[in-house]
MMTF fields as JSON, N, C-alpha, C and O atoms, coordinates in Angstrom:
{
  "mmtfVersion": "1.0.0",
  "mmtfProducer": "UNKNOWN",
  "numBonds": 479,
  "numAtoms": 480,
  "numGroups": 120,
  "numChains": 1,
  "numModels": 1,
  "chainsPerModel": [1],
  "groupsPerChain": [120],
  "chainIdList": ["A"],
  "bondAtomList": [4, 2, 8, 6, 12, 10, 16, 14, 20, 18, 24, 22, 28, 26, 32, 30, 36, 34, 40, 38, 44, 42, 48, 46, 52, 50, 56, 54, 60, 58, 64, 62, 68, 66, 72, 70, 76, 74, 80, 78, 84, 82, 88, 86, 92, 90, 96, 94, 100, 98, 104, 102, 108, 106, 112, 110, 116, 114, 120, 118, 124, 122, 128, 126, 132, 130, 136, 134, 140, 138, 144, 142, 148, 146, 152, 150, 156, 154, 160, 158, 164, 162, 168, 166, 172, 170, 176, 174, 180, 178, 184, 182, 188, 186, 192, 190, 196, 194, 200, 198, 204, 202, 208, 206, 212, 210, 216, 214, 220, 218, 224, 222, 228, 226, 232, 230, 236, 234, 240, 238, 244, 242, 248, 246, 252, 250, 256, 254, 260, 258, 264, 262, 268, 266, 272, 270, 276, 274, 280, 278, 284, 282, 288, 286, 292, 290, 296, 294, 300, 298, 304, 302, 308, 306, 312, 310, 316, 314, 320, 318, 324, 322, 328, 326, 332, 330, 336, 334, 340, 338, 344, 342, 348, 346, 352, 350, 356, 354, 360, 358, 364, 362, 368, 366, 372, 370, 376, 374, 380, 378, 384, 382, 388, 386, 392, 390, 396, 394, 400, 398, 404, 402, 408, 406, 412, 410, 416, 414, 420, 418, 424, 422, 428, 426, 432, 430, 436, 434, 440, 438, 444, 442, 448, 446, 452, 450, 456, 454, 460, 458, 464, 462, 468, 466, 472, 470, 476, 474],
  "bondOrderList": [1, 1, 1, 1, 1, 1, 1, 1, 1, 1, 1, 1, 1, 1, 1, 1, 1, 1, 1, 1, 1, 1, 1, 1, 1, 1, 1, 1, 1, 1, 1, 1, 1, 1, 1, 1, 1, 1, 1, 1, 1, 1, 1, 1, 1, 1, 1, 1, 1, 1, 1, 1, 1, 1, 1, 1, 1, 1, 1, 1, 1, 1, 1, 1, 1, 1, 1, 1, 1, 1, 1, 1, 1, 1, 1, 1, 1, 1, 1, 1, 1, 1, 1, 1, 1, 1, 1, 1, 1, 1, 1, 1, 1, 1, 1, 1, 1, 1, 1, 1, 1, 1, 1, 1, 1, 1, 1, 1, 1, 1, 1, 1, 1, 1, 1, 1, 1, 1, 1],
  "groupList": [{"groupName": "UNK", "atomNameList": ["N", "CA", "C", "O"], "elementList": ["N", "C", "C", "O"], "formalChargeList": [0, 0, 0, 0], "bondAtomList": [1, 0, 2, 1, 3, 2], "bondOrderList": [1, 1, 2], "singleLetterCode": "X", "chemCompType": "L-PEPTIDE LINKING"}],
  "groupTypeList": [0, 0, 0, 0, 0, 0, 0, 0, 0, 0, 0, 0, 0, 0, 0, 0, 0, 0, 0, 0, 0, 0, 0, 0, 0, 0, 0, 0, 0, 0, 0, 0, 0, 0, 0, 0, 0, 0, 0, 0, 0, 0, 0, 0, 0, 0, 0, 0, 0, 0, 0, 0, 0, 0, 0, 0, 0, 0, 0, 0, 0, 0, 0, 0, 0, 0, 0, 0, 0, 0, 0, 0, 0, 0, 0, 0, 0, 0, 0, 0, 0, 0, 0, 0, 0, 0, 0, 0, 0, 0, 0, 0, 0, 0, 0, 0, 0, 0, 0, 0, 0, 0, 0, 0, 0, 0, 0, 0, 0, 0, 0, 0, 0, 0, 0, 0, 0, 0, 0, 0],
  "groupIdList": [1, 2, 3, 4, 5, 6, 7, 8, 9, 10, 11, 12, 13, 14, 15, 16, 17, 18, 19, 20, 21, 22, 23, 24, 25, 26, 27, 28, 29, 30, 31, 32, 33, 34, 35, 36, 37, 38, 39, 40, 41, 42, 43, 44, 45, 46, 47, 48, 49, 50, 51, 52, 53, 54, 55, 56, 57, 58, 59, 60, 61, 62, 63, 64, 65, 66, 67, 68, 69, 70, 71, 72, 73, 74, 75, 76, 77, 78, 79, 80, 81, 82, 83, 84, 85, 86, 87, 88, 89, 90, 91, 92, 93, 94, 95, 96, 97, 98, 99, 100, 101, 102, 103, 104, 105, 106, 107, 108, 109, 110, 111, 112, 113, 114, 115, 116, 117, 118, 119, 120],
  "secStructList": [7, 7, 7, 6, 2, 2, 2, 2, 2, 2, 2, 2, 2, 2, 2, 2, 2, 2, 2, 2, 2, 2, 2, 2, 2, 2, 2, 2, 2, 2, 2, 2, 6, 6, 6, 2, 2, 2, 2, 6, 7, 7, 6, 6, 6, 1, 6, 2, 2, 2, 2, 2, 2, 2, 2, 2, 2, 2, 2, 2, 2, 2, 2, 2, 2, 2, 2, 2, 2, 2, 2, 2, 2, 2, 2, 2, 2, 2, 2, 2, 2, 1, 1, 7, 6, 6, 5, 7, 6, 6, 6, 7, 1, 5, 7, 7, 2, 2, 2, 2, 2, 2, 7, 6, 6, 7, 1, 1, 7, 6, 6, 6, 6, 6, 6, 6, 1, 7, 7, 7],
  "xCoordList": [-19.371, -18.128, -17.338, -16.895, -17.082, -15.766, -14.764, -14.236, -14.289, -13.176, -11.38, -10.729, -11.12, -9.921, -8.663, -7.774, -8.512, -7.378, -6.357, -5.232, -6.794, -5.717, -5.109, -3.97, -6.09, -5.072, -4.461, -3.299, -4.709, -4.082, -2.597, -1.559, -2.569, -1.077, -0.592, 0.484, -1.264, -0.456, 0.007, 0.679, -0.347, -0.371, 0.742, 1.534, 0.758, 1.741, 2.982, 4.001, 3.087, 3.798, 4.878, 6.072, 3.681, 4.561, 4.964, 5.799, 4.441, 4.891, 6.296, 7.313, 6.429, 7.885, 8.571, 9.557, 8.377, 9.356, 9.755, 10.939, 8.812, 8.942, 9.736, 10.368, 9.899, 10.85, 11.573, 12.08, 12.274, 13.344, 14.507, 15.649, 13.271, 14.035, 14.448, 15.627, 13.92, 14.011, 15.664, 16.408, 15.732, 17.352, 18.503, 19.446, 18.313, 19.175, 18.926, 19.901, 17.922, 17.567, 18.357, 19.12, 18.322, 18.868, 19.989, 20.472, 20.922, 22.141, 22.88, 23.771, 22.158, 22.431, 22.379, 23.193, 21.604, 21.33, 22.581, 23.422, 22.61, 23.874, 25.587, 26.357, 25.57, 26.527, 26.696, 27.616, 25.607, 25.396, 26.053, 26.793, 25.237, 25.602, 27.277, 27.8, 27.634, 28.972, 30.002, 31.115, 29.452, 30.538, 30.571, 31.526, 29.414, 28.878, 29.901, 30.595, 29.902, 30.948, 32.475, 33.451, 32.329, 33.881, 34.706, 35.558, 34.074, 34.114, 34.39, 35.207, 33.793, 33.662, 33.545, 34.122, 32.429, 33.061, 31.336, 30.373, 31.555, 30.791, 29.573, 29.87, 28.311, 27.33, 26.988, 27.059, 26.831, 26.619, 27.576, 27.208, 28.784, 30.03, 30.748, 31.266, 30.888, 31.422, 30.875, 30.66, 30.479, 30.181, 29.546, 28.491, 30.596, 30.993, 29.381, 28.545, 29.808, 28.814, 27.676, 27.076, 27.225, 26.093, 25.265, 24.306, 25.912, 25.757, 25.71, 25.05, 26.117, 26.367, 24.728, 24.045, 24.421, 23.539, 21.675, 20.681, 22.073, 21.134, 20.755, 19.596, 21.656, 21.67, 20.876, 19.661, 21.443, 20.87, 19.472, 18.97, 19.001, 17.467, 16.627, 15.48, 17.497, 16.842, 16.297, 15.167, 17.133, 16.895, 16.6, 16.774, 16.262, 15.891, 13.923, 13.208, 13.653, 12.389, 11.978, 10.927, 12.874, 12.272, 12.27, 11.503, 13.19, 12.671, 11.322, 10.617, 10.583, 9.965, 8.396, 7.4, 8.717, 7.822, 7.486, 6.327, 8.402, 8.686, 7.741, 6.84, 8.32, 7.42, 6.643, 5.862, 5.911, 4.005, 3.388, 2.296, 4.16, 3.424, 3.515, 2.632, 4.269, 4.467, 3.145, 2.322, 2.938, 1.986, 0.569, -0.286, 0.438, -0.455, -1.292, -2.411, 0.058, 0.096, -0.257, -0.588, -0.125, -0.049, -1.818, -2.515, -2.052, -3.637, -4.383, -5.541, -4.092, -5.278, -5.017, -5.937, -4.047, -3.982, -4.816, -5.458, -4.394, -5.611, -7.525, -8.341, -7.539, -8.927, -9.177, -10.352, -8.178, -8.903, -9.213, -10.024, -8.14, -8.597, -9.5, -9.83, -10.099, -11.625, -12.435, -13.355, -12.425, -14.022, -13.882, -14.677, -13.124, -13.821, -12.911, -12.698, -12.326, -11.274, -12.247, -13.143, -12.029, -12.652, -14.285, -15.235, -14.385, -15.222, -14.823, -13.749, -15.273, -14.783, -14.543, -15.319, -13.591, -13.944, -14.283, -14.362, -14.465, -15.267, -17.626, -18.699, -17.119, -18.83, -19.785, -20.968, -18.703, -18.83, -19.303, -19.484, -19.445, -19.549, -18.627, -17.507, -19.005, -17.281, -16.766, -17.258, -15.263, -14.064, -14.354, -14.568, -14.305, -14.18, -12.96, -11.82, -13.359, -12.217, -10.838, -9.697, -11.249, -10.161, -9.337, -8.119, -9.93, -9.571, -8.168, -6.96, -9.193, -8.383, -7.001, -5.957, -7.063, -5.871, -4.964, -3.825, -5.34, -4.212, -3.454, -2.23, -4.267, -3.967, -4.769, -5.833, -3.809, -4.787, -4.614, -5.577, -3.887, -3.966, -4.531, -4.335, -5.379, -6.355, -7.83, -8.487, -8.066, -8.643, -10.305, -11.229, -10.136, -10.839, -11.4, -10.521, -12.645, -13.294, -12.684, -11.72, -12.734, -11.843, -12.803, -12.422, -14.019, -14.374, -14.124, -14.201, -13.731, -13.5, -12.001, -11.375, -11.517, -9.567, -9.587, -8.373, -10.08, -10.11, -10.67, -10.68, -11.196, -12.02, -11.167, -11.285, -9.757, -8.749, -8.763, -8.521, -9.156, -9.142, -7.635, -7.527, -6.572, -5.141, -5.453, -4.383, -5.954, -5.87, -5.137, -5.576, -3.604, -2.546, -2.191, -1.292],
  "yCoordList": [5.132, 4.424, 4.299, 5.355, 3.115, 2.849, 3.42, 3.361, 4.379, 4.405, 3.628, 2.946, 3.989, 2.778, 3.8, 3.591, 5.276, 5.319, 4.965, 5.444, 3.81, 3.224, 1.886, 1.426, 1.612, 0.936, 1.823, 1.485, 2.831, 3.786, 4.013, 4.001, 4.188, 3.847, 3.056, 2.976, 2.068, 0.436, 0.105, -0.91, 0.911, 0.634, 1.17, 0.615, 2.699, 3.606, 3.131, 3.725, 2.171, 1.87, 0.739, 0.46, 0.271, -1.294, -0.688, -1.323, 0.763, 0.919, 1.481, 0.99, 2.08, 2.831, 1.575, 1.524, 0.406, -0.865, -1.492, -1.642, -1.799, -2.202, -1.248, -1.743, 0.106, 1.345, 0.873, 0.204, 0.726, 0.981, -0.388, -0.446, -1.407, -2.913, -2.363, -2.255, -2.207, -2.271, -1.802, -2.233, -0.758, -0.263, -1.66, -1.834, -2.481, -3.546, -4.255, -5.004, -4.882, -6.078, -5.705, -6.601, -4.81, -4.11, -4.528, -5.314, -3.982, -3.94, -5.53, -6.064, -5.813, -7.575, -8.259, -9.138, -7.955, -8.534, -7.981, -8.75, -6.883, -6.179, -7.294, -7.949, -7.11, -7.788, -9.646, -10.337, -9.902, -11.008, -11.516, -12.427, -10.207, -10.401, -9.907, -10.775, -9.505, -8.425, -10.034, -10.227, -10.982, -11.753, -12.681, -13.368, -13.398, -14.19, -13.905, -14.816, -12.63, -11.962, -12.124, -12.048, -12.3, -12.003, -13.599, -13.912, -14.333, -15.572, -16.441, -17.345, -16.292, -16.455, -18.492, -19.376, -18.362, -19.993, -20.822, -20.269, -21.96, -23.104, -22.883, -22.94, -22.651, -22.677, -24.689, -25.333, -24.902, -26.234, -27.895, -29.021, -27.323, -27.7, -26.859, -27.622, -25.687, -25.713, -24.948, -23.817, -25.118, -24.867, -23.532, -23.174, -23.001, -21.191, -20.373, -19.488, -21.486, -20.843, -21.248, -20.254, -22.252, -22.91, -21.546, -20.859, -21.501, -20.532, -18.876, -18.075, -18.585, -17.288, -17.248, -16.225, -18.118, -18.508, -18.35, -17.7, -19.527, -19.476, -17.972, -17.565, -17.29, -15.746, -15.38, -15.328, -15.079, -14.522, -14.266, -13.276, -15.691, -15.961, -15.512, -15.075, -15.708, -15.399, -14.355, -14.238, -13.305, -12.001, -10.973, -9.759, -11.643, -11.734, -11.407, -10.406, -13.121, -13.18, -11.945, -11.325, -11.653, -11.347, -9.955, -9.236, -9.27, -7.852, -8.293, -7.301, -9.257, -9.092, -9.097, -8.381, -10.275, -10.048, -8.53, -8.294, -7.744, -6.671, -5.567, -4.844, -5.759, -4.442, -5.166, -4.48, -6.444, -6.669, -6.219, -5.672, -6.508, -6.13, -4.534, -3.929, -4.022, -2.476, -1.992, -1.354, -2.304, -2.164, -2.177, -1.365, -3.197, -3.956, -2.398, -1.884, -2.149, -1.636, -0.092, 0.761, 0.107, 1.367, 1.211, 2.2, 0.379, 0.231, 0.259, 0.649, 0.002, 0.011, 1.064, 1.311, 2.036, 3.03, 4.448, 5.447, 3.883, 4.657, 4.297, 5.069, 2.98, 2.846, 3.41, 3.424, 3.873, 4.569, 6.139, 6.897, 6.491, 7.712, 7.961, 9.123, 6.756, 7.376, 6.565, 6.267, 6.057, 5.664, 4.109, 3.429, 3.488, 2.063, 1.062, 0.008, 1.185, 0.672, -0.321, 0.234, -1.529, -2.252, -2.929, -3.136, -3.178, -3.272, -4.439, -4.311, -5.401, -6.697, -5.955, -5.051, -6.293, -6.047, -6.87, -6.556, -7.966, -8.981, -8.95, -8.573, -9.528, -8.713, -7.899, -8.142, -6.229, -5.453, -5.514, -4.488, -6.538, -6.54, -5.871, -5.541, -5.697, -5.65, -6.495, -7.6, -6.194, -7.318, -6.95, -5.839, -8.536, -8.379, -7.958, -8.396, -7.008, -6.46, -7.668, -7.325, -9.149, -9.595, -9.711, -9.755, -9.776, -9.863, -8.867, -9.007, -7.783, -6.267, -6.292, -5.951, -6.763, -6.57, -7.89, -7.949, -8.624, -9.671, -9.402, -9.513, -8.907, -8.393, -7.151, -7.138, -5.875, -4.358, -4.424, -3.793, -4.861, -4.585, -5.31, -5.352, -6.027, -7.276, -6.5, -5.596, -6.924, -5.502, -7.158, -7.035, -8.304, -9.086, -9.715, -9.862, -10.003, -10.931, -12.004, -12.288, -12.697, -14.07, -15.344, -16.514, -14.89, -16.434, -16.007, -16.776, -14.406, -14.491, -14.669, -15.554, -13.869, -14.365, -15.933, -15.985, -17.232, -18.483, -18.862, -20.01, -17.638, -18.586, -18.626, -19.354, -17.638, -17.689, -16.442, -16.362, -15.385, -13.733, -13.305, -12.091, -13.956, -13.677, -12.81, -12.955, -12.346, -12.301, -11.975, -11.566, -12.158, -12.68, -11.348, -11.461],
  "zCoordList": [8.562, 8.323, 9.631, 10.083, 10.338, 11.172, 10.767, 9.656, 12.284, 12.27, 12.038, 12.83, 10.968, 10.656, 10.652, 9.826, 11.85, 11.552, 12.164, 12.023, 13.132, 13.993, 12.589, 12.516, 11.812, 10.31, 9.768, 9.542, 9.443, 8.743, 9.555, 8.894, 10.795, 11.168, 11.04, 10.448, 11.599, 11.611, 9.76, 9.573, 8.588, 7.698, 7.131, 6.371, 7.701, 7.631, 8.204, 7.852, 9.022, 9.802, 9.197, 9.303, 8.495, 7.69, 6.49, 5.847, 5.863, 4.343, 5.068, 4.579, 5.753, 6.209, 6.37, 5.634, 7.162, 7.3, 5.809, 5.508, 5.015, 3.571, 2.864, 1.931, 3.06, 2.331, 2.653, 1.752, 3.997, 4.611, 3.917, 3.462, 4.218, 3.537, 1.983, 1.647, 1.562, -0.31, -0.906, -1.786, 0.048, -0.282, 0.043, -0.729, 1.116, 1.785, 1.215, 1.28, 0.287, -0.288, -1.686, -2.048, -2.341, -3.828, -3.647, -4.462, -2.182, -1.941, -2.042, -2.703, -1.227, -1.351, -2.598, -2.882, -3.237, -4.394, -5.281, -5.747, -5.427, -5.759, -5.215, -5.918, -4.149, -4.154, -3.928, -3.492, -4.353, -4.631, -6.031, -6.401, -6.705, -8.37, -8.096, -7.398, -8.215, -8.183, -7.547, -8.035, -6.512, -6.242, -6.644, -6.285, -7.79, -8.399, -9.759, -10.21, -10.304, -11.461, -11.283, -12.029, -10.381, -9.297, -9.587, -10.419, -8.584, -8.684, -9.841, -9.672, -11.067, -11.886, -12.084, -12.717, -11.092, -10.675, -11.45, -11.98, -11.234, -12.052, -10.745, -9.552, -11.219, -9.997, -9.746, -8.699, -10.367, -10.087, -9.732, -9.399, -9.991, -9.468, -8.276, -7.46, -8.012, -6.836, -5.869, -6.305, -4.457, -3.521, -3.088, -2.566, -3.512, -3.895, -4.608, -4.426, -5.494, -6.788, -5.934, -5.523, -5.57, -5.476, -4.487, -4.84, -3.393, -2.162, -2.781, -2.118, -3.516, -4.188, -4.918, -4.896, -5.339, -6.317, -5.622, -5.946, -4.37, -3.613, -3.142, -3.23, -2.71, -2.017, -2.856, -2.665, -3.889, -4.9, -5.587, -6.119, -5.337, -5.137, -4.227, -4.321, -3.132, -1.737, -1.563, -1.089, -1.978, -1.875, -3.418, -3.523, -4.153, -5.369, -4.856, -4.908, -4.309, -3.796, -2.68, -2.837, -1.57, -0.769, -1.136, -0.497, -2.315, -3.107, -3.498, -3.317, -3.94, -5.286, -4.076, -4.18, -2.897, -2.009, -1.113, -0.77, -0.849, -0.382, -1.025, -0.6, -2.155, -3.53, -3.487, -2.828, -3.705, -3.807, -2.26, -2.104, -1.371, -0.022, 0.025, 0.633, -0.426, -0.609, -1.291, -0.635, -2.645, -2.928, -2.583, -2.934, -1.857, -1.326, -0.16, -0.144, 0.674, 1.608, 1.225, 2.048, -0.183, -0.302, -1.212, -1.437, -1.435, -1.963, -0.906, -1.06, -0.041, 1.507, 2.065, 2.846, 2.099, 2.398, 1.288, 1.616, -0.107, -1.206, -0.368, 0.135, -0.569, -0.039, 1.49, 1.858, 2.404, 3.912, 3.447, 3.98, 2.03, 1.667, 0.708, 0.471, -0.075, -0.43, 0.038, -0.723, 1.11, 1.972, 1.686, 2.335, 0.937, 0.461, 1.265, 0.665, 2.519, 2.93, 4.056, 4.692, 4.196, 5.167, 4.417, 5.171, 3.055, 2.345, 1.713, 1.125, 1.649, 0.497, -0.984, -1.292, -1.796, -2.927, -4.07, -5.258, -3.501, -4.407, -3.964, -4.436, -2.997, -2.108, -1.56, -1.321, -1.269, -0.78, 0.775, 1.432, 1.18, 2.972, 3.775, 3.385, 4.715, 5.624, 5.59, 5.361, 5.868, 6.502, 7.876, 8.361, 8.607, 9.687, 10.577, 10.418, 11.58, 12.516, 12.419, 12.111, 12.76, 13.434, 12.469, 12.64, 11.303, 9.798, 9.475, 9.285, 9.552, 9.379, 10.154, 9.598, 11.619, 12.478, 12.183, 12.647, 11.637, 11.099, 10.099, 10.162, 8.758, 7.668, 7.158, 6.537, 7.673, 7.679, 6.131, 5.695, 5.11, 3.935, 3.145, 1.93, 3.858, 2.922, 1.991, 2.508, 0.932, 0.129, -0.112, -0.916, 0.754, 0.51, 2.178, 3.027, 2.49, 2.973, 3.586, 2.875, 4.465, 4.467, 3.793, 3.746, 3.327, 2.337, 0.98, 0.021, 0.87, -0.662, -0.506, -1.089, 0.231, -0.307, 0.363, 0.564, 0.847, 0.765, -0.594, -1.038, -1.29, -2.771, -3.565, -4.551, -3.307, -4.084, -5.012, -6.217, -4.005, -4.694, -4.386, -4.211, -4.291, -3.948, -2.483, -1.891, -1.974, -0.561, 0.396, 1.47, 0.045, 0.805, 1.912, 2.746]
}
């Protein structure tokens, strides 16, 4: 088995950045909602609302992206600890290196996550 614990940092590295976000994204969202309540204004008539609204989404998404890459990040870190990490899991081949260092948490191939194994 290749050595992958220079992913195992770089992996470690992004789950600590993704922690760190999750509290600031809650927060926002938090006071997104909280000035959205506040306001008590028409989202689609005034300005206010509209922008309050958008936020809201924004960071709505980029929680929801945050926790799947979290996850993500914390499944490739399960697979460096029982051996199956750097393995397609649709083909069982390797992923290739350049693969790995683009996306260390890719749990797929690049012709299987192009076949549409979510990949991302």
């Amino acid at each position: 088995m290749a050595d992958f614990e220079r992913f195992r940092v770089l992996l470690e590295a992004e789950r600590e950045r993704k922690l760190a976000l999750l509290p600031a994204l809650r927060a926002d969202i938090s006071s997104a909602s909280a000035a959205r309540q506040d306001s008590n204004v028409d989202d689609e008539h005034d300005p206010e609302g509209a922008t309050i609204a958008f936020e809201l989404s924004q960071a709505s998404a980029l929680l929801e992206q945050s926790s799947s890459g979290l996850a993500q990040v914390e499944a490739a870190l399960g697979r460096i600890a029982d051996g199956t990490y750097g393995v397609c899991g649709a083909c069982g081949e390797p992923i290739a290196e350049g693969r790995l260092e683009a996306r260390p948490w890719t749990p797929f191939c690049i012709a299987h996550a192009a076949a549409g194994h979510h990949g991302r």
